[in-house]
C-alpha positions as CSV (number, residue, x, y, z in Angstrom):
1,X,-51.3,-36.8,16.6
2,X,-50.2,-38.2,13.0
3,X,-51.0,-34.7,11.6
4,X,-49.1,-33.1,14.9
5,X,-45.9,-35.1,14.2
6,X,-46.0,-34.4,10.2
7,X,-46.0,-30.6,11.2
8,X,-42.8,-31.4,13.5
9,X,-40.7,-33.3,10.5
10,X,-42.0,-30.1,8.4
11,X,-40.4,-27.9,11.1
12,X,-37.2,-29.3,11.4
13,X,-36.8,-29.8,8.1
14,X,-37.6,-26.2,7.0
15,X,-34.9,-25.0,9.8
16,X,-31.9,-25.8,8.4
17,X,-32.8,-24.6,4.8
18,X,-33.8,-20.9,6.2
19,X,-30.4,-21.0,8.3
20,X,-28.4,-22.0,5.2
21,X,-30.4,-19.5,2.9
22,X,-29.2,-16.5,5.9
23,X,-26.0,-17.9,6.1
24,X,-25.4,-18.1,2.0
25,X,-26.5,-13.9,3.0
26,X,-23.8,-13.6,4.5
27,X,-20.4,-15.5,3.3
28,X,-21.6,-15.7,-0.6
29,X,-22.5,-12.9,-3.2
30,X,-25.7,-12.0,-4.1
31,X,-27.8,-11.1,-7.3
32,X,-26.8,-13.8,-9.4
33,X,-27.7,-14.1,-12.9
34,X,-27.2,-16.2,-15.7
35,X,-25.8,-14.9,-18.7
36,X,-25.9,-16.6,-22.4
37,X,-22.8,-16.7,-24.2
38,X,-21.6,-19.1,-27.2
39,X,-20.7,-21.9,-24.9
40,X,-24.1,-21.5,-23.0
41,X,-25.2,-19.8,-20.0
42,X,-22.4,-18.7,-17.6
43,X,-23.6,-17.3,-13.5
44,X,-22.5,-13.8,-13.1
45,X,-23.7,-11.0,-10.4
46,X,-24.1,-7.5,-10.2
47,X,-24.6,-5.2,-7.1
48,X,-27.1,-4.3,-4.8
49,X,-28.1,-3.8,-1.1
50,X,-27.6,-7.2,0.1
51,X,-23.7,-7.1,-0.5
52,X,-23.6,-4.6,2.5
53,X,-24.5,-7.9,4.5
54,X,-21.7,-9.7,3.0
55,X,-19.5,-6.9,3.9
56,X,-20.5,-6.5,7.5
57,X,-19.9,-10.5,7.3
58,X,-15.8,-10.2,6.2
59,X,-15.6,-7.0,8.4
60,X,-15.5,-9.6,11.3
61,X,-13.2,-12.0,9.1
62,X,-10.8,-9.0,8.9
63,X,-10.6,-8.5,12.6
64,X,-10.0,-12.0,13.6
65,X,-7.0,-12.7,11.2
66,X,-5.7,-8.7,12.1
67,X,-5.5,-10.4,15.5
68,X,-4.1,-13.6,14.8
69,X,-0.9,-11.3,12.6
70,X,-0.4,-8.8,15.5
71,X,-0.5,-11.8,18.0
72,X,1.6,-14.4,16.8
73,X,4.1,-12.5,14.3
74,X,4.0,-8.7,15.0
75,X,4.3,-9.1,19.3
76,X,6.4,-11.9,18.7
77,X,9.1,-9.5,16.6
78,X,8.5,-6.3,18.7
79,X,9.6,-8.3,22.0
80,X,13.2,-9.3,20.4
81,X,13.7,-5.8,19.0
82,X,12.4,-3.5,21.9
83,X,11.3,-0.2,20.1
84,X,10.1,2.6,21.5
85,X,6.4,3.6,21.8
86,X,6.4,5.8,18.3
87,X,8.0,2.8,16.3
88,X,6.5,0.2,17.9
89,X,3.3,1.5,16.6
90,X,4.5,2.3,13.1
91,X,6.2,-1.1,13.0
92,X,2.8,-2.8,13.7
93,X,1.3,-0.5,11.4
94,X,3.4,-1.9,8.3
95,X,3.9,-5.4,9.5
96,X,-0.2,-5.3,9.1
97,X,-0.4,-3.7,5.8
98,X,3.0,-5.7,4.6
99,X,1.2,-8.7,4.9
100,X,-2.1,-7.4,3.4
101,X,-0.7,-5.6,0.5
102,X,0.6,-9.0,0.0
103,X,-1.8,-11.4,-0.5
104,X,-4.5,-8.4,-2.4
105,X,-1.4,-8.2,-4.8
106,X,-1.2,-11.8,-5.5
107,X,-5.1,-12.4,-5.7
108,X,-5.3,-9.3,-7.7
109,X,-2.7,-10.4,-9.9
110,X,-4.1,-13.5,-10.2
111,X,-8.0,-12.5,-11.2
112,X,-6.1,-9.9,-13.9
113,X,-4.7,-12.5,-15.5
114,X,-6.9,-15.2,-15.8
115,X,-9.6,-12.9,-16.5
116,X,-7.3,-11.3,-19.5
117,X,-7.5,-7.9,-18.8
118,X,-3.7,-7.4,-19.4
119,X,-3.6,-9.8,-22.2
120,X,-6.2,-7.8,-24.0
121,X,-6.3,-3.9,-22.5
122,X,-9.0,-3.1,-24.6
123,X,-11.1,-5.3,-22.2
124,X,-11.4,-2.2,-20.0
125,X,-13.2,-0.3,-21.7
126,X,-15.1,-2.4,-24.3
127,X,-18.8,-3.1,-23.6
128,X,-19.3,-0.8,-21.3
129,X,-21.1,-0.4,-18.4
130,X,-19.5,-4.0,-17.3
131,X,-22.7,-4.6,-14.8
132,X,-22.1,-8.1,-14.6
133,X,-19.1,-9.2,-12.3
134,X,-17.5,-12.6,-12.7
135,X,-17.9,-14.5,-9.1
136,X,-14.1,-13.3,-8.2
137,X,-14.1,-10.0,-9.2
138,X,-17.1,-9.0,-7.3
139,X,-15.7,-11.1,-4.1
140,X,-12.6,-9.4,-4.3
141,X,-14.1,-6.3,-4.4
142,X,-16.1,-7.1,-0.9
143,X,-13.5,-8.3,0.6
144,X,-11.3,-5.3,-0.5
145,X,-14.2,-3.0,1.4
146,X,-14.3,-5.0,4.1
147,X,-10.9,-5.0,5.4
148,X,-11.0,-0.4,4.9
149,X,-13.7,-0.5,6.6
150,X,-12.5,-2.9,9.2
151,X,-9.2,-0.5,9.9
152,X,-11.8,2.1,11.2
153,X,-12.5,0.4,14.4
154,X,-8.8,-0.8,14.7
155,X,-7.7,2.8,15.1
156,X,-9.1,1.8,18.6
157,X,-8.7,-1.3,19.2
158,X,-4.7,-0.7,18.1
159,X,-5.0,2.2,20.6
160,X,-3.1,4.5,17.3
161,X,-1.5,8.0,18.7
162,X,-4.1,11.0,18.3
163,X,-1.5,12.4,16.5
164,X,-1.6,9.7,13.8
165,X,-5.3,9.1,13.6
166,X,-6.1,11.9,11.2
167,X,-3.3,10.7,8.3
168,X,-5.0,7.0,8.7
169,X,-8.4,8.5,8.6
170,X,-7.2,10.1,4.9
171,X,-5.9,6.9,3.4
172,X,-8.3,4.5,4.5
173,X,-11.1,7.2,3.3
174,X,-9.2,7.3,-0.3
175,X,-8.8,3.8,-0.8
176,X,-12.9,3.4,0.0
177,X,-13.6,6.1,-2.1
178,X,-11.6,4.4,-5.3
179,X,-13.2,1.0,-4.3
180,X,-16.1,1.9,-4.0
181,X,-16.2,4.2,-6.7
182,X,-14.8,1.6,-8.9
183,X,-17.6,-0.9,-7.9
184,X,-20.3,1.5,-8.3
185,X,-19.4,2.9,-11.3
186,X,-19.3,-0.2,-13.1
187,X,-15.0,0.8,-13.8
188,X,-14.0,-2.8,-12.0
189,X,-11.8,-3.8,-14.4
190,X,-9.5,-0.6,-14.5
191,X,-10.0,-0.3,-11.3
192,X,-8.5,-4.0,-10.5
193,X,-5.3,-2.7,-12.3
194,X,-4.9,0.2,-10.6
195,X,-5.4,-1.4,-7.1
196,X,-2.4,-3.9,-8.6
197,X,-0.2,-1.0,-9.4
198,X,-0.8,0.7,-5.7
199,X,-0.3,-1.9,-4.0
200,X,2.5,-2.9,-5.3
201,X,4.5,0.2,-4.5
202,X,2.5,0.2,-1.2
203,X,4.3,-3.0,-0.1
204,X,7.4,-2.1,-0.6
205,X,7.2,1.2,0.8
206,X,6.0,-0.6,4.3
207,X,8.6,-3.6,3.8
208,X,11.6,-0.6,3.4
209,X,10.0,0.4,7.2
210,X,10.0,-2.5,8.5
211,X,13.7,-3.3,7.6
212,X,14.5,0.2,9.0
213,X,12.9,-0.5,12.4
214,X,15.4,-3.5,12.5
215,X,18.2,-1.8,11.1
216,X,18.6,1.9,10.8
217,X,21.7,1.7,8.5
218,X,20.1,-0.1,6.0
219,X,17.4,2.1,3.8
220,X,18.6,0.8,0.7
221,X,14.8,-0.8,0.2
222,X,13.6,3.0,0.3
223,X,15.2,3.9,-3.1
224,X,13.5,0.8,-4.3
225,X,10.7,1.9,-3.2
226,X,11.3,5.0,-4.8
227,X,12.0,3.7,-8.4
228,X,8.6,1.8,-8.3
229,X,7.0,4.5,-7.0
230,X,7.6,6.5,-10.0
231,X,7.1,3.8,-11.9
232,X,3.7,3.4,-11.1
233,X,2.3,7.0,-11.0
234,X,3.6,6.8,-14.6
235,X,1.4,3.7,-15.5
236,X,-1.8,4.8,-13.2
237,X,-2.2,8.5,-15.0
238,X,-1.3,6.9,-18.2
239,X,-4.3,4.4,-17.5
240,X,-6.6,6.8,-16.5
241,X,-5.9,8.8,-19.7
242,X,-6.2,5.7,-22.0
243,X,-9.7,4.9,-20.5
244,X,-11.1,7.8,-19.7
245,X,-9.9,10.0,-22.8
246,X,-9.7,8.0,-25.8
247,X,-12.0,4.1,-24.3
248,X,-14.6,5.8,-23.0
249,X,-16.1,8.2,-25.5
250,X,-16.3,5.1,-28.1
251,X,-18.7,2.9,-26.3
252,X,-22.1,3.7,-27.1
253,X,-24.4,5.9,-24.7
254,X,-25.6,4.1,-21.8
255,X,-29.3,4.6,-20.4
256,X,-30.0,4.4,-16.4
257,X,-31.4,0.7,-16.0
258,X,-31.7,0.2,-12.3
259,X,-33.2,-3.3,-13.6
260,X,-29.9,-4.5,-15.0
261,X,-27.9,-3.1,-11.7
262,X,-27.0,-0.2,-14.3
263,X,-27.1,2.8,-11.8
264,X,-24.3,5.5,-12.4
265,X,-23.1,4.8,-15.7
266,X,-25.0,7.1,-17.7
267,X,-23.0,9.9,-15.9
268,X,-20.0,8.9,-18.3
269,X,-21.8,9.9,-21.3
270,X,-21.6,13.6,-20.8
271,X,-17.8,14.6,-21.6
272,X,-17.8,17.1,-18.8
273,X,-18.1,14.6,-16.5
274,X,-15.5,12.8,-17.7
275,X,-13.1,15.6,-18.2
276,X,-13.6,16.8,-14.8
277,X,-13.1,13.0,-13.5
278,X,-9.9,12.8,-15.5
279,X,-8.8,16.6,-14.0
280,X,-9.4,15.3,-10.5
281,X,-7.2,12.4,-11.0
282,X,-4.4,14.2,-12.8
283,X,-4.1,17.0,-9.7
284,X,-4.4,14.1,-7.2
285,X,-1.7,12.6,-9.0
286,X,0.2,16.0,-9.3
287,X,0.0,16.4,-5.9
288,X,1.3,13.0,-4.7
289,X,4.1,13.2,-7.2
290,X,4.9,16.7,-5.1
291,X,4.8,15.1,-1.9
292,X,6.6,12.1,-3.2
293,X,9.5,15.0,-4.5
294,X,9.7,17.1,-1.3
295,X,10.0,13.6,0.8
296,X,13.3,12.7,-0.9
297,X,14.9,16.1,-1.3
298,X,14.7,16.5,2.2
299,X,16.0,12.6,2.5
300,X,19.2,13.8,0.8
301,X,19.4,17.1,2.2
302,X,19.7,15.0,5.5
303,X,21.8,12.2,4.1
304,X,24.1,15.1,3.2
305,X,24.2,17.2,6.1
306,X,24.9,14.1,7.8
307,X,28.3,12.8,5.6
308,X,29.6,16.7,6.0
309,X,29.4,16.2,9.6
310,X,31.2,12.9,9.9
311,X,33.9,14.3,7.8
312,X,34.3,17.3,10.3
313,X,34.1,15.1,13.0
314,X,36.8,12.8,11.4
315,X,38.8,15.6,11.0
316,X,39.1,16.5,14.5
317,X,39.3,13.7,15.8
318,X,43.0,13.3,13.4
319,X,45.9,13.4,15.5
320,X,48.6,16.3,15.7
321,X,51.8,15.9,14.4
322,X,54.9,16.0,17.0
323,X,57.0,18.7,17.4
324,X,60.1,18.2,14.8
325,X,63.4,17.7,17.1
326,X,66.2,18.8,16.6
327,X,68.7,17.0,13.5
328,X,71.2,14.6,15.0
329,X,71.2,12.7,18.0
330,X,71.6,11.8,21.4
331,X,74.7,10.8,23.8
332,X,74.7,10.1,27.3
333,X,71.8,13.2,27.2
334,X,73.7,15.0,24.6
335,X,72.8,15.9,21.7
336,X,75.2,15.6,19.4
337,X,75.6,17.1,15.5
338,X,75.5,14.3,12.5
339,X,79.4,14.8,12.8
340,X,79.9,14.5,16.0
341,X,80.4,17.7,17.4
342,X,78.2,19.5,20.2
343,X,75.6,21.6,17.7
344,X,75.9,24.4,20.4
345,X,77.6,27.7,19.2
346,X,80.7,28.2,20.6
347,X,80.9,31.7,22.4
348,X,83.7,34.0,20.9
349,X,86.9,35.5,23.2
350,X,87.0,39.0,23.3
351,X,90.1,40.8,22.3
C-alpha cells in the first residue's frame, strides 16, 4: 500500500509538468539555444517544425480578439452610420486591418529600434545567414503568420462577397509568402523593415476608407495616403537593392547546415539566384507603382468630370435677366417721357 500511494504522489506530480511542458508547445517558441557573446551566454532560437504548433496556437488568439473588434467597435459604428451591404463590408474590412496595421506598426517599430537595425543598416546584411532569432523577433514573426493565416477562415466567418474573395485571397497569399519567405530565408531583419514600411502606408490607406465611409466629401486622407505611398515604394526597392545587390555578395559563402537551422541560405550564394530575386521584386514593384498610377489618374479624371458638371449645372440654374422697359415712367398707367411728354409719336395731318 506504501509503495501504491508513492506511485500516486509520483503521478500527480508528473501531471502538471507534462501539461506545462505541452502548454510551453504551444504559447512559447521553440529551439532555444544559448549563444556566447562577450558579456556571456545570451538564449536565442531558430526555426523548426514545432513553431507550426505555436502558430496553430495564435491562429485561435487571432480569432478571438477579430471578434471582440468587430463586436464591440466595428457593429457598434455601422449601426449609427447605416451603410449599405457593399460598404458595410469594406468598412469592416478596414476597421479590422486599421487596427492591426496598428499595433504590428508599433511593435515592429519598436523591435527595429531596440534591436538597432536602423541605427546601424549594415546590421542587415552583416553575418549572414542570421539563424539565430532574438526571442521578439522570432515571436513577432509567428504572430505575424498567424493572424494571415487566421484571415483565411474569416473570409467565412465574415460571410465576404464572392466577388471580393479572390482580391483577399491575393493579398493575404503575398503577405505569407514575404513572411514566410523572410523567416525561412534567414532575411528577418530586412524583412522587419520592409513589413514597417507596408504597413505604414497600409494603415493609412484603410484609415482614408474609413473616414470616407463616414463622410464622402472628405478624401483629403487619400492624397496622404498617396504621398506615403510613394514614399515607401521608394525606400522598399531601394532596400532591396542595397541588400540584395551590394550586402549580400560580401558575406562569405554559406554551407547547408540543417544542424544550425541553416536550411535555404546557401541558395544566396549563386548570383543568379539573387539577381532573379532582385528582378522579381523590382517588376512586382513596377507593377504596383502602375496600378498605384492608373488608380489616381482615373481619381482626377473623375474629380474633374465632376467640377465641369457643377459648373454647367450652376450655370443653368442662373437666373434670366428681365426684359429692359421702356426709359421713363409711369402716371396714372401712363407712361410718360423723362420730360414729361407722352413718348408716343404723334400721327401727322394730311394736307
Amino acid at each position: 500500500m506504501a509503495g501504491g500511494g508513492g506511485m500516486l504522489t509520483l503521478a500527480m506530480e508528473t501531471i502538471p509538468l507534462v501539461t506545462a511542458k505541452t502548454a510551453f508547445l504551444f504559447i512559447l517558441p521553440q529551439y532555444n539555444v544559448s549563444v556566447p557573446t562577450a558579456d556571456g551566454e545570451l538564449v536565442q532560437y531558430h526555426y523548426g517544425p514545432k513553431d507550426l504548433v505555436t502558430i496553430l496556437f495564435y491562429i485561435f488568439i487571432a480569432i478571438i480578439l477579430h471578434a471582440v473588434v468587430q463586436e464591440y467597435a466595428l457593429d457598434k459604428i455601422n449601426r449609427r452610420l447605416h451603410l449599405s451591404k457593399v460598404k458595410h463590408s469594406k468598412f469592416n474590412e478596414s476597421g479590422q486591418l486599421v487596427a492591426f496595421h496598428l499595433t504590428s506598426m508599433v511593435w515592429c517599430l519598436y523591435v527595429v529600434v531596440t534591436e538597432g537595425y536602423i541605427s546601424n543598416p549594415r546590421s542587415l546584411w552583416e553575418n549572414y545567414p542570421h539563424v539565430y532569432l532574438p526571442f521578439q523577433v522570432k515571436f513577432f514573426y509567428l504572430c505575424q503568420l498567424a493572424y494571415w493565416l487566421h484571415a483565411l477562415p474569416e473570409l467565412y466567418f465574415q460571410k465576404v462577397r464572392k466577388e471580393e474573395i479572390p482580391r483577399q485571397l491575393r493579398c493575404i497569399a503575398l503577405y505569407l509568402l514575404h513572411i514566410a519567405g523572410a523567416y525561412l530565408l534567414n532575411l528577418t531583419r530586412l524583412g522587419l523593415i520592409l513589413l514597417l514600411l507596408q504597413y505604414l502606408a497600409e494603415f493609412f490607406f484603410h484609415m482614408a476608407r474609413l473616414v470616407y465611409f463616414t463622410d464622402e466629401n472628405n478624401e483629403k486622407l487619400f492624397n496622404v495616403w498617396a504621398v506615403v505611398f510613394v514614399v515607401t515604394r521608394l525606400f522598399t526597392l531601394t532596400l532591396y537593392i542595397l541588400v540584395m545587390g551590394f550586402g549580400l555578395p560580401r558575406v562569405e559563402s554559406q554551407p547547408l547546415d540543417p544542424e544550425r537551422g541553416n536550411f535555404f541560405s546557401f541558395l544566396f550564394n549563386n548570383i543568379l539566384f539573387r539577381m532573379s530575386v532582385l528582378l522579381l521584386v523590382c517588376l512586382f514593384q513596377a507593377s504596383v507603382m502602375w496600378r498605384f498610377i492608373h488608380l489616381q489618374l482615373r481619381r482626377w479624371r473623375e474629380y474633374w468630370n465632376e467640377q465641369s458638371s457643377r459648373k454647367r449645372a450652376a450655370a443653368t440654374r442662373q437666373p434670366t435677366k428681365p426684359p429692359k422697359r421702356d426709359s421713363g415712367y409711369h402716371e396714372n398707367g401712363v407712361v410718360k417721357a423723362e420730360n414729361g411728354t407722352s413718348p408716343r409719336t404723334k400721327k401727322l395731318k394730311s394736307p
